[in-house]
MIKE-782949 format. One record per atom (N, C-alpha, C): residue number from 0; x, y, z; atom name. Coordinates in steps of 0.05 Angstrom, whole numbers. Layout:
N
 seq     px     py     pz atom
 NUM      X      Y      Z   CA
...
# end
This chain:
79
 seq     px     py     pz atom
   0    140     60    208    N
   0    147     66    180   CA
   0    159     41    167    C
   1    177     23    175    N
   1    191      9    167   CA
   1    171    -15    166    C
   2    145    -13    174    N
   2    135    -42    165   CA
   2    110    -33    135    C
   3    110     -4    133    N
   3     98     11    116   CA
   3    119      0     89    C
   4    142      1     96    N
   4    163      2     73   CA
   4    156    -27     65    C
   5    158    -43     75    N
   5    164    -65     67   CA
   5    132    -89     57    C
   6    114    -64     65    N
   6     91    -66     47   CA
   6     81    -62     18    C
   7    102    -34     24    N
   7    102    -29    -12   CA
   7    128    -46    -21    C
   8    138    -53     -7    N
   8    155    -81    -28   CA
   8    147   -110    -35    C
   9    133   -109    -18    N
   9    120   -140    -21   CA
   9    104   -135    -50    C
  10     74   -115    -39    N
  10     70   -106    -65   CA
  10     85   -103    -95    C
  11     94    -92    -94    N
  11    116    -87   -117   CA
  11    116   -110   -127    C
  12    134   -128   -105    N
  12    138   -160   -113   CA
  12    116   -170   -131    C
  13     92   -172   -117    N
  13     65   -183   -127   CA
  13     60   -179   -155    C
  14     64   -141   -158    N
  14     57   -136   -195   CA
  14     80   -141   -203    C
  15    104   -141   -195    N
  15    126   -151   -221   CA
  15    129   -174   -224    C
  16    112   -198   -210    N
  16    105   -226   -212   CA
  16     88   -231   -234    C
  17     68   -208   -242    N
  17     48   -208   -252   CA
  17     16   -207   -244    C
  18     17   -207   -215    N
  18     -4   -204   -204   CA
  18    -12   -170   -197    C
  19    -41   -171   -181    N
  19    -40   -141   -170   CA
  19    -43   -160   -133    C
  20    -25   -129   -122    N
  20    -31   -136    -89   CA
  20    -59   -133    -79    C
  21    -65   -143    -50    N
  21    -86   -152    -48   CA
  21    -89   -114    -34    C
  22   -115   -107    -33    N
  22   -126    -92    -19   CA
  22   -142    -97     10    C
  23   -142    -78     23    N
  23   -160    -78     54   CA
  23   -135    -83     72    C
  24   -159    -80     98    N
  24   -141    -85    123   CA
  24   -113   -107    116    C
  25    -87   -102    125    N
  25    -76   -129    118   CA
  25    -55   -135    146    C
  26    -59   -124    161    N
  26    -41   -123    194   CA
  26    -52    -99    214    C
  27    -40   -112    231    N
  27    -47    -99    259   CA
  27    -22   -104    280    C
  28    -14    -86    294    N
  28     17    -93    311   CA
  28     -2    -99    325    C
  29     28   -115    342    N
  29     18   -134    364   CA
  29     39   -131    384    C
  30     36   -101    402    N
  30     46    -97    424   CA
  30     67    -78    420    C
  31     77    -79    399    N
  31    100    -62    392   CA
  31    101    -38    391    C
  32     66    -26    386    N
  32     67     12    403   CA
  32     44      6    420    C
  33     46     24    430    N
  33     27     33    452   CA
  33     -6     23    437    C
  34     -1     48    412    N
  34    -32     44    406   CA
  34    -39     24    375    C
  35    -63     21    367    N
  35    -68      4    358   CA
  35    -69      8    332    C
  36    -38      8    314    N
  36    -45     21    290   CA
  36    -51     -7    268    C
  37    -66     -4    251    N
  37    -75    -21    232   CA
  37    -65    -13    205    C
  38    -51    -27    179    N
  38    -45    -21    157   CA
  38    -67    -27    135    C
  39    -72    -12    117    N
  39    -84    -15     96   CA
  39    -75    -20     78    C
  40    -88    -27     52    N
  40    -60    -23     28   CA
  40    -88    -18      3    C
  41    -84     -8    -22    N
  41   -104      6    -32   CA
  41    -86     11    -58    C
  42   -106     -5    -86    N
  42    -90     14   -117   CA
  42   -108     26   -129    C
  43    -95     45   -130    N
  43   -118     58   -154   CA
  43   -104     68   -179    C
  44   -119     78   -195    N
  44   -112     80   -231   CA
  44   -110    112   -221    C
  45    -86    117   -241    N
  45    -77    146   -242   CA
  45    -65    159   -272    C
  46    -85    176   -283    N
  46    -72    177   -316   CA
  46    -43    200   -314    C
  47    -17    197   -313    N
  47     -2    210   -310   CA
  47      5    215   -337    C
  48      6    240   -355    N
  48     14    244   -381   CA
  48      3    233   -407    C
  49    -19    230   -402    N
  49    -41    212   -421   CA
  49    -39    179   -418    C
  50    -25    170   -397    N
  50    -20    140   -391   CA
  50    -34    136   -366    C
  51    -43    110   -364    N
  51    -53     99   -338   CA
  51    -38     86   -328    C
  52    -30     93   -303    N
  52    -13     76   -289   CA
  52    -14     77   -255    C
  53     -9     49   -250    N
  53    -34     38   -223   CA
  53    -10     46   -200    C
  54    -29     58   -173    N
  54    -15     77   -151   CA
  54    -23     49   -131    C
  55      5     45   -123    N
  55      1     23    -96   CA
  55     10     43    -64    C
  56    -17     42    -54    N
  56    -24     60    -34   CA
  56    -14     45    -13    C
  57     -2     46     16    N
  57     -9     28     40   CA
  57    -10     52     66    C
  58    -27     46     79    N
  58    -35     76     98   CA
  58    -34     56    136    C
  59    -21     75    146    N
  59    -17     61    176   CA
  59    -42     90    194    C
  60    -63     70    204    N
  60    -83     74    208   CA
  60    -88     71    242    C
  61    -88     96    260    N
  61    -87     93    293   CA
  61   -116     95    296    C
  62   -134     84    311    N
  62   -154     91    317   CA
  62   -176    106    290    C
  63   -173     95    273    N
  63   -192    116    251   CA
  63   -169    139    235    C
  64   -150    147    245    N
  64   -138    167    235   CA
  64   -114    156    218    C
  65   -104    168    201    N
  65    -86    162    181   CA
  65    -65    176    196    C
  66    -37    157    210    N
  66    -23    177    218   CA
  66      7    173    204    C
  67      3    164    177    N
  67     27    155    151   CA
  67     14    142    127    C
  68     25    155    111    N
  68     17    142     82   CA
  68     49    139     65    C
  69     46    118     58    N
  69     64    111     32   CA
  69     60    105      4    C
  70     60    110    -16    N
  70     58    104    -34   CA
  70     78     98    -63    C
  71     73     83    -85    N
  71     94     82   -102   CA
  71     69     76   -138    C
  72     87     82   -150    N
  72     78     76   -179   CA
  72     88     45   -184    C
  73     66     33   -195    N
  73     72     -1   -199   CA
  73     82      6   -225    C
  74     64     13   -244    N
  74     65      9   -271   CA
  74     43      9   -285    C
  75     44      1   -309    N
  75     13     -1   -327   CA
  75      2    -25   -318    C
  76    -31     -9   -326    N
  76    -59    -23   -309   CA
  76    -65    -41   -333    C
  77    -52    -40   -357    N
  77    -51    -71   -377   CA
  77    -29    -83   -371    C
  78     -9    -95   -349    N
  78      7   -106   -341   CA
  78      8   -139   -365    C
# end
């Protein structure tokens, strides 16, 4: 979880820089569990209350299966 966390902060970092974070695979542990979980990270547009505003996803991924999702609201998708 704690490397989930600090995915959606980096992110964060990225759009309040002015950028958007990158999407796709972006890590893989290296020995630290047993099995072989892989992180994703993923934004998508979400109209909350007649506003669009972009959902920064990051999902820890074992074998094919999603076994944690995090997510946070960046802000508006006209940044």
């Amino acid at each position: 979880m704690q490397d989930s966390l600090s995915y959606i902060e980096a992110g964060k970092a990225v759009y309040d820089s002015g950028g958007i974070p990158t999407t796709g695979i972006i890590s893989s542990s290296n020995g630290h569990n047993l099995s072989n979980i892989t992180f994703t990270q993923s934004v998508t547009e979400e109209v909350v209350n007649g506003v669009s505003i972009l959902r920064f996803i990051v999902q820890a991924v074992d074998n094919g299966v999603t076994v944690y999702e995090i997510s946070t609201f960046l802000g508006s998708s006209h940044h």
